[in-house]
C-alpha positions as CSV (number, residue, x, y, z in Angstrom):
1,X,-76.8,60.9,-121.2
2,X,-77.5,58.1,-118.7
3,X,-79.9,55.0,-118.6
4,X,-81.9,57.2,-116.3
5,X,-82.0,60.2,-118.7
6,X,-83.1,58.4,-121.5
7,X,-86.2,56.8,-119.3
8,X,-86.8,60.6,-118.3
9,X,-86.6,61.7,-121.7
10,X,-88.8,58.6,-123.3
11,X,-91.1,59.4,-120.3
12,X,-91.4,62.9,-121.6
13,X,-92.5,61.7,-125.0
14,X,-94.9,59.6,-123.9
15,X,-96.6,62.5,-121.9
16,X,-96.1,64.6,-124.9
17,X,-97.7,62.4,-127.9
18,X,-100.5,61.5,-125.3
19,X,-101.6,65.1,-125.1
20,X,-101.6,65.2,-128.6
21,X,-103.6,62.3,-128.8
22,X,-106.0,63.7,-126.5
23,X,-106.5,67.0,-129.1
24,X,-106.7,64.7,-132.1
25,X,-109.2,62.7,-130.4
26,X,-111.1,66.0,-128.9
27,X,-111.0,67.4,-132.9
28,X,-112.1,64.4,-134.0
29,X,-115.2,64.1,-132.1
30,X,-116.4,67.6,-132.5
31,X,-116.2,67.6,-135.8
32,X,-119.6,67.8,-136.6
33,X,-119.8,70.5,-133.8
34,X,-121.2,73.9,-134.7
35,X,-118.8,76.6,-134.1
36,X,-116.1,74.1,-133.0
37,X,-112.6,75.3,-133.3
38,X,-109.6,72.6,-133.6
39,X,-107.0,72.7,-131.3
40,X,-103.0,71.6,-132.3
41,X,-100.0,70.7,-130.6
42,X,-97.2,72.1,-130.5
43,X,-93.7,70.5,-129.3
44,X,-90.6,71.6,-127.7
45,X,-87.2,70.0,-127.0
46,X,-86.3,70.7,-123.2
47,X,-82.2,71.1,-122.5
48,X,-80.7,69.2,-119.7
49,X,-77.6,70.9,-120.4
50,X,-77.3,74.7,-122.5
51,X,-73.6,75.4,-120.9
52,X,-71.6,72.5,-123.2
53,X,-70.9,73.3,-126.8
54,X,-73.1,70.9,-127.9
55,X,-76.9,71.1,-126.4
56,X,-77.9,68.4,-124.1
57,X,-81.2,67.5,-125.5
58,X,-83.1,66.0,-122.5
59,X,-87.1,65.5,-123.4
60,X,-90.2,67.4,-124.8
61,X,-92.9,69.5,-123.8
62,X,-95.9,69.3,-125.2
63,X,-98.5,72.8,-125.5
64,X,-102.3,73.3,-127.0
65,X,-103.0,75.5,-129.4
66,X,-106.1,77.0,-130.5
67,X,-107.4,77.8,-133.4
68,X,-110.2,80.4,-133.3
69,X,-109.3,82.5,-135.7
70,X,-109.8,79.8,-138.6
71,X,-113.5,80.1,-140.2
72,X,-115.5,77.0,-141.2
73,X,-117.7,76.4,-143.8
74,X,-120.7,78.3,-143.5
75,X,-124.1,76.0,-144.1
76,X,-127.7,76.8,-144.7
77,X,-130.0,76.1,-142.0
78,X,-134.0,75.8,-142.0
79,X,-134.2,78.0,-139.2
80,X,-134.0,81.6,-139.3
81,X,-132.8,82.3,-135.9
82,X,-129.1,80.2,-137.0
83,X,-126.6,82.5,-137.4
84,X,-123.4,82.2,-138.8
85,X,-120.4,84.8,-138.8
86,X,-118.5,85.2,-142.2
87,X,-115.4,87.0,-140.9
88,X,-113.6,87.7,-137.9
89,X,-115.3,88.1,-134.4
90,X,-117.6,86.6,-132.1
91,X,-121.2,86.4,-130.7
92,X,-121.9,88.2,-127.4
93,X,-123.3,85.7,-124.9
94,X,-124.9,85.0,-121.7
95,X,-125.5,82.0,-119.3
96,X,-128.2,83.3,-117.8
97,X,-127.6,83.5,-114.3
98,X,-124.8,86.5,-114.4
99,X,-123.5,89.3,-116.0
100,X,-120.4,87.7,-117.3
101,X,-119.9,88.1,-120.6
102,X,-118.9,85.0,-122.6
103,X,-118.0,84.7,-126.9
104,X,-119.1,81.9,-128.9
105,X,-119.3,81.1,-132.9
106,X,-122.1,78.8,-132.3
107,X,-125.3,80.1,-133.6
108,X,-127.4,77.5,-132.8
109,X,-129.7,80.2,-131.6
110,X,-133.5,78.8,-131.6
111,X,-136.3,80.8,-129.3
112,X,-136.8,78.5,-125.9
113,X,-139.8,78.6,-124.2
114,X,-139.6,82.0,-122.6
115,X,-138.5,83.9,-126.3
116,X,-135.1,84.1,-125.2
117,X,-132.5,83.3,-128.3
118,X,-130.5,79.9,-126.7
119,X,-128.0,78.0,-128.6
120,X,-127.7,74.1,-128.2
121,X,-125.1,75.0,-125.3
122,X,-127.6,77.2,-123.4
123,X,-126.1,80.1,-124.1
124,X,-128.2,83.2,-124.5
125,X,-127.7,85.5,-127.6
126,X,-127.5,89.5,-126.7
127,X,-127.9,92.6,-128.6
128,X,-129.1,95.9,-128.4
129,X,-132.5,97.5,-127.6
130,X,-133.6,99.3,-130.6
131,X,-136.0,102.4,-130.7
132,X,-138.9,101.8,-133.2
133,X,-136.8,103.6,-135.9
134,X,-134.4,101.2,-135.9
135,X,-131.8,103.1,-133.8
136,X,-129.7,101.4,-130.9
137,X,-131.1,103.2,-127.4
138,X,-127.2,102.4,-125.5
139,X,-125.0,105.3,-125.0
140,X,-122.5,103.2,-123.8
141,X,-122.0,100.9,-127.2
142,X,-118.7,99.7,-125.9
143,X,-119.5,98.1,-123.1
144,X,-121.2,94.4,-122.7
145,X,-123.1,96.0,-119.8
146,X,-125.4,98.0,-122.8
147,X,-126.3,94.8,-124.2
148,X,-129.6,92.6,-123.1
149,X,-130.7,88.9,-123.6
150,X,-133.0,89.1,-126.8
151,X,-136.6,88.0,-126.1
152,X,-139.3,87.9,-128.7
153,X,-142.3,87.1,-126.4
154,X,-143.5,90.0,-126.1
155,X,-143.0,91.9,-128.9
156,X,-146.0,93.5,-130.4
157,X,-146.4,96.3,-133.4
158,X,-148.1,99.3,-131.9
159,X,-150.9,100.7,-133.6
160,X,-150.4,103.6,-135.7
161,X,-153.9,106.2,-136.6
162,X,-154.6,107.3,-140.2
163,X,-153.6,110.3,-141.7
164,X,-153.9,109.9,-145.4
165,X,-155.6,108.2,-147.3
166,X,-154.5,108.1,-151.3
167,X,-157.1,107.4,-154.0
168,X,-157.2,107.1,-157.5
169,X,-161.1,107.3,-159.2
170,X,-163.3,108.7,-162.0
171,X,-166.3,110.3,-161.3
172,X,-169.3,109.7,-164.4
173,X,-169.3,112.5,-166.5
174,X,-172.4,111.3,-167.8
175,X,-174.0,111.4,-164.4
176,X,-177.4,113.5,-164.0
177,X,-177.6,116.3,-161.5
178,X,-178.6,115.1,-158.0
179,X,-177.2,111.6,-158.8
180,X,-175.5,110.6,-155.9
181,X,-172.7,107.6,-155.4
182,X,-170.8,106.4,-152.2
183,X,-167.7,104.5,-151.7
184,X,-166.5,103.3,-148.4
185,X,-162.6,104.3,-146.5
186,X,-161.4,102.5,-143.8
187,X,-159.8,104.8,-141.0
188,X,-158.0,103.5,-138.1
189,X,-157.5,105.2,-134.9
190,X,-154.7,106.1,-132.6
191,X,-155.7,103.1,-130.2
192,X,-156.1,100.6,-133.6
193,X,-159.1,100.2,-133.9
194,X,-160.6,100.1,-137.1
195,X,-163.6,102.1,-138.5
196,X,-165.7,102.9,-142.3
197,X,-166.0,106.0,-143.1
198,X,-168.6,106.5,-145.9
199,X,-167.9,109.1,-148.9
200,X,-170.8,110.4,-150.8
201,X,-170.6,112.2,-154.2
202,X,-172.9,114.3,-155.3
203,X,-173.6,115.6,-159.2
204,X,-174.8,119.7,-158.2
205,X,-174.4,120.9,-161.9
206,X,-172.3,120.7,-165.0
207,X,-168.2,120.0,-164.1
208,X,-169.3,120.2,-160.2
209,X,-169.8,117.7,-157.6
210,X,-170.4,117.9,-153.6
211,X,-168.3,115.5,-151.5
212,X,-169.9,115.1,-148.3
213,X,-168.1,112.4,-145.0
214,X,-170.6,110.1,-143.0
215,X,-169.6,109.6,-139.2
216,X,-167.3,107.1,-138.9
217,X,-168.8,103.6,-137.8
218,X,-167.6,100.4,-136.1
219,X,-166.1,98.4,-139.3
220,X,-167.3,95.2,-137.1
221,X,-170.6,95.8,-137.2
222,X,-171.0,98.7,-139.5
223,X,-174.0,100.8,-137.4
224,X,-172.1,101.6,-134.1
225,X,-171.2,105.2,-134.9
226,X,-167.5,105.6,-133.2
227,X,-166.9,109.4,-134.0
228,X,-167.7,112.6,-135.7
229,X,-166.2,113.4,-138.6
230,X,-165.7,117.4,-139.7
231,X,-164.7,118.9,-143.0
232,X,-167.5,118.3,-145.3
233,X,-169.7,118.9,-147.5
234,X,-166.7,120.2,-150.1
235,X,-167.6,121.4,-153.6
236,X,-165.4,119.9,-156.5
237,X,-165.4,121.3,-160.2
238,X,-163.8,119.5,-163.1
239,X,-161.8,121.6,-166.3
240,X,-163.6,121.1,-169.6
241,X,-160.9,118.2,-169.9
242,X,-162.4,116.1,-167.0
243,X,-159.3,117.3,-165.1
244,X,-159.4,118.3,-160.9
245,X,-160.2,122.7,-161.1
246,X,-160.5,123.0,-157.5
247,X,-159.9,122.5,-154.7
248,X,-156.3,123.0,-155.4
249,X,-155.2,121.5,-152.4
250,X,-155.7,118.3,-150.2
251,X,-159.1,118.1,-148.4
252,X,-159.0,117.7,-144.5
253,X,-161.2,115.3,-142.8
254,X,-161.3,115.9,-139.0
255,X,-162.9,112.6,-137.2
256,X,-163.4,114.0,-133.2
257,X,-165.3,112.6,-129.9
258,X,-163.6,108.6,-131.2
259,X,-166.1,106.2,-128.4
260,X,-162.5,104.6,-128.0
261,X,-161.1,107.3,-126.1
262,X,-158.6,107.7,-129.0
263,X,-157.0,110.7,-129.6
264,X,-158.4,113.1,-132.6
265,X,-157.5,112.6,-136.2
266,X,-156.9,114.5,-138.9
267,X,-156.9,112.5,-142.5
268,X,-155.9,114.4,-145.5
269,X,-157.7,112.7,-148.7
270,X,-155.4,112.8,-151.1
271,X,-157.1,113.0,-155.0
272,X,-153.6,114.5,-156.7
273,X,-153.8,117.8,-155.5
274,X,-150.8,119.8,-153.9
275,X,-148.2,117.4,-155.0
276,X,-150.1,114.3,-154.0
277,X,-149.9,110.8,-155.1
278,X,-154.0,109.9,-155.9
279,X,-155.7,111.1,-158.7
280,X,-159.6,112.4,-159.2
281,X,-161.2,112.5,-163.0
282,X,-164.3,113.3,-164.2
283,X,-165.1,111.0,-167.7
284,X,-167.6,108.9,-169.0
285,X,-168.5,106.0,-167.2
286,X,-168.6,104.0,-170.5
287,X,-171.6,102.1,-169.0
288,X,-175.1,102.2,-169.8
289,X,-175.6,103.1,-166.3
290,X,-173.3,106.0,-165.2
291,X,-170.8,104.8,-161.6
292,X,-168.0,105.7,-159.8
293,X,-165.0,103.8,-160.6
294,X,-162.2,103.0,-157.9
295,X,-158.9,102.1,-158.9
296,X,-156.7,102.2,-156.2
297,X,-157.4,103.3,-152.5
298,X,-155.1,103.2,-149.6
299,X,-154.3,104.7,-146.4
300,X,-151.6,104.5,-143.9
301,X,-153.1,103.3,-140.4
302,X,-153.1,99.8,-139.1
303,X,-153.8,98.0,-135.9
304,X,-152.1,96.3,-133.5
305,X,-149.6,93.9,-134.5
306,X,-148.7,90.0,-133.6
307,X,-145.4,89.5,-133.9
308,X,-145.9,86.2,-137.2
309,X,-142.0,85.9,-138.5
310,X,-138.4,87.3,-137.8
311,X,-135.9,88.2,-140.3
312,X,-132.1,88.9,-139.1
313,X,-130.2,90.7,-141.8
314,X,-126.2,91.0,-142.5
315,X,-125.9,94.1,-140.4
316,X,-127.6,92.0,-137.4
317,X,-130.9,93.9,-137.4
318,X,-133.3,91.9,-135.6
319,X,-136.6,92.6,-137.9
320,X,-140.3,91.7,-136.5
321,X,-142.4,91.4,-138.6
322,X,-146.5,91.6,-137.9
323,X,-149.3,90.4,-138.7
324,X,-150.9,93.6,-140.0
325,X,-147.9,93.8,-142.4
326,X,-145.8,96.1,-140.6
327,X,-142.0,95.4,-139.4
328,X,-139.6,97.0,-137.7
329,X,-135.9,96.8,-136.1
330,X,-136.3,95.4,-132.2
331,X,-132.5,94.3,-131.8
332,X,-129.1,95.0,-133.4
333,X,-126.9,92.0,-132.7
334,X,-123.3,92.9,-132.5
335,X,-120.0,91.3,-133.1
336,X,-117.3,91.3,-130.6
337,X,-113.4,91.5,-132.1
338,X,-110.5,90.6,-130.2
339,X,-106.5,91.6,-131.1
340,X,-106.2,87.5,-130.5
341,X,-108.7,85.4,-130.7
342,X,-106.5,82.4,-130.3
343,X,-105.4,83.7,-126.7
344,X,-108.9,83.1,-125.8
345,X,-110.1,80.9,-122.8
346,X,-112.0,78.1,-123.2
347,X,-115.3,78.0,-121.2
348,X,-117.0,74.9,-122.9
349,X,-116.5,73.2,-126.2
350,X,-117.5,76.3,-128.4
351,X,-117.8,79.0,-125.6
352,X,-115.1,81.3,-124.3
353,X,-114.0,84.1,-121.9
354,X,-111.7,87.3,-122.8
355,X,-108.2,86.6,-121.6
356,X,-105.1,88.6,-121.1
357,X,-103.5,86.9,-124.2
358,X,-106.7,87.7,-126.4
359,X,-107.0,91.3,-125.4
360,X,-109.8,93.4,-124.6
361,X,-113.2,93.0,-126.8
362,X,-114.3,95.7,-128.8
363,X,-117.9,95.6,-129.8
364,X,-119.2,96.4,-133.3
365,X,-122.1,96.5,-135.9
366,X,-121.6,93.6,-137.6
367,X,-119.8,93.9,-141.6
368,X,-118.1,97.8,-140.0
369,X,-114.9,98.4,-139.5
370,X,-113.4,95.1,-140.1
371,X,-116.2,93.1,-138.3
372,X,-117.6,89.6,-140.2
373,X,-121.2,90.2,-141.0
374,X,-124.1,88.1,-140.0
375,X,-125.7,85.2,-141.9
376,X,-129.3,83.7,-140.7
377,X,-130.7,80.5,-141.8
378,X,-126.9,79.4,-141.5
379,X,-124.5,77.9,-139.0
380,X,-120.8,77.5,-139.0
381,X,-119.0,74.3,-139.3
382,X,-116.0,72.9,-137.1
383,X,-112.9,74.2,-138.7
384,X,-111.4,70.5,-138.2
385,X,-110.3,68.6,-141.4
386,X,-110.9,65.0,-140.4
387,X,-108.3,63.7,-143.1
388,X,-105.5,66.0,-141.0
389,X,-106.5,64.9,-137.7
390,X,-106.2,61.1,-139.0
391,X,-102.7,61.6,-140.3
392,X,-101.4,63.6,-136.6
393,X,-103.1,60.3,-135.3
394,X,-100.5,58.1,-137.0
395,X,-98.0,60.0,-136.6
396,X,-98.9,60.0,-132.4
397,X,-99.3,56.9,-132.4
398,X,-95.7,56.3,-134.4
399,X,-94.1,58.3,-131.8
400,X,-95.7,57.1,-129.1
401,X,-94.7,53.7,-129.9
402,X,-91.1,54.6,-130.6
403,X,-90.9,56.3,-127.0
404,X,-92.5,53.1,-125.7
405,X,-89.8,50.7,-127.2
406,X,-87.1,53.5,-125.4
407,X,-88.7,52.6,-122.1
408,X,-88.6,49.1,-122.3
409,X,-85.0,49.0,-124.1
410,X,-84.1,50.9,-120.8
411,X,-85.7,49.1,-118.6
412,X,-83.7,45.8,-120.2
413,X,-80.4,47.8,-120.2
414,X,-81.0,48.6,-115.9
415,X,-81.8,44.9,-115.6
416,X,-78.5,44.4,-117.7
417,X,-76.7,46.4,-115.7
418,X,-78.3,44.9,-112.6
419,X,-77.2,41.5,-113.1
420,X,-73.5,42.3,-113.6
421,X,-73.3,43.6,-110.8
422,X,-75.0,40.4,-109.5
């Protein structure tokens, strides 16, 4: 090997131990990155000569390697919307002004302005539109092109009108005929809005009572009548054990002509009858003056809802949850798996774009068929070990060194050879 290879090949190492400087000092920065994946180097001897017996080692090459595939610690996080992955795959992205499809493992998703899910590298998280049962609407769940940006601005829980309402009461035994009590149901209708429906109860005779239904009125002001209800009067009799005799199955309460413009109801009143869940007696007050007693009363309308918090579970279910104490599923986040997630290209520090070396994405429900599942309130650390990155440093800078004293011993050995010839 000449003078002139030995520059080449000290040259070489310089180059080389330089790039590997430059990923020690990238790792070392990002550190404290979310999502951030180290990179290594990896070296190569290059062959100036392969036909002699004995190889003619001539230099290095230096190549990146990444490391995408490695987890970091996962860490809690006060806000809901950070999301860590605890396994393999990736978050489905968007930068908001195409339709390309990038992959991060930075879920430093927070809502921006607009309700949109953005991570600190403005990077909008996608997912799928869910039906109000939960259920994705795509038929195409393997394609990118099914998924949306996720926006919570406009979410709202729709109304739902009463159909039943359960109760569980005693009437007084010890009532006289023709006493007559009342106890008040609130009914909602298919538009949301909310209405008092007044029940009164009637003593007709020994073991008998008459249940009779006022017209629904406005439950804001309590004298605007909003409907007309149907179904009553209703004759109840009591067994000699203060149990229900009859009727032997629910009572219907019809409510028609709502002022809202709200579609016709039909509320069962449940008392325990037919397999129901409420319950109707007939025993003694145990009062000097005889009363209805109420212990439970529900029903199953509600008004509109405003969206007040959002829960992400392991499966990625985006859950809204309302202020009239209703949720439901509005997204499904999904995770996208590659064959190599190392052979991934590198978009921006923690953002990346499929390659031919990673393969083609395949997208699934997060924690199925080997997918990571999803954690919220949480966000993944860099996978760089700081202690590791600071022992490569010395051992580039060693090296470098080393390849630096070559140079300049050749460069002294030329000026050598220089002045003998002088």
């Amino acid at each position: 090997m000449s003078i002139f290879s030995a520059l080449n090949t000290a040259t070489s190492a310089l180059y080389a131990q330089s790039k590997a400087f430059t990923s020690i000092s990238s790792n070392i920065s990002n550190s404290s990155s979310t999502g951030y994946k180290a990179t290594d180097t990896s070296f190569t001897a290059l062959l100036t000569d392969s036909q002699s017996s004995s190889a003619d080692y001539g230099g290095v090459t230096a190549s990146t390697l990444q490391t995408v595939s490695s987890q970091g610690d996962i860490t809690s996080s006060s806000t809901t919307t950070n999301l860590a992955l605890d396994g393999d795959g990736m978050f489905v992205v968007n930068d908001g002004s195409s339709t390309q499809a990038y992959y991060t493992r930075d879920g430093s998703f927070s809502e921006d302005d607009d309700g949109y899910l953005v991570n600190t590298e403005g990077y909008y998280l996608e997912g799928w539109a869910t039906d109000d049962d939960g259920n994705i609407l795509a038929t195409n769940r393997s394609d990118t092109a099914s998924l949306e940006k996720i926006n919570l601005d406009d979410i709202t829980g729709s109304p739902n009108a009463t159909t039943k309402v359960t109760t569980s009461m005693n009437l007084p035994s010890d009532a006289e005929v023709g006493d007559s009590y009342t106890t008040d149901t609130e009914v909602y209708d298919s538009l949301g809005n909310s209405s008092t429906v007044t029940l009164t109860w009637t003593k007709t005779g020994t073991n008998s009572w008459e249940l009779d239904a006022s017209n629904p009125v406005s439950a804001t002001d309590g004298s605007t009548v909003t409907g007309t209800s149907s179904g009553t009067p209703v004759t109840l009799t009591f067994n000699s054990d203060g149990s229900l005799a009859s009727p032997t199955t629910d009572i219907s309460l019809g409510i028609t002509g709502w002022s809202s413009g709200a579609t016709d109801s039909t509320i069962t009143l449940d008392y325990g009858e037919n397999g129901g869940s409420g319950s109707i007696t007939q025993y003694a007050s145990g009062s000097t003056t005889a009363g209805v007693t109420v212990t439970s009363t529900k029903q199953d309308g509600y008004a509109k809802g405003t969206l007040s918090s959002v829960d992400i579970n392991t499966d990625g279910s985006v859950v809204a949850n309302f202020d009239n104490g209703q949720s439901k599923t509005v997204y499904k986040i999904p995770v996208a798996t590659f064959a190599n997630e190392d052979g991934l290209t590198a978009v921006s520090g923690q953002t990346y774009a499929q390659s031919t070396a990673s393969g083609s994405y395949t997208l699934k429900e997060a924690g199925s068929d080997g997918a990571g599942t999803i954690e919220s309130s949480s966000l993944e650390s860099s996978n760089v070990d700081v202690s590791d990155e600071l022992s490569r440093m010395i051992y580039a800078q060693q090296a470098y060194s080393a390849a630096a004293k070559v140079v300049s011993t050749a460069q002294d050995m030329m000026d050598t050879l220089m002045q003998a010839k002088r």
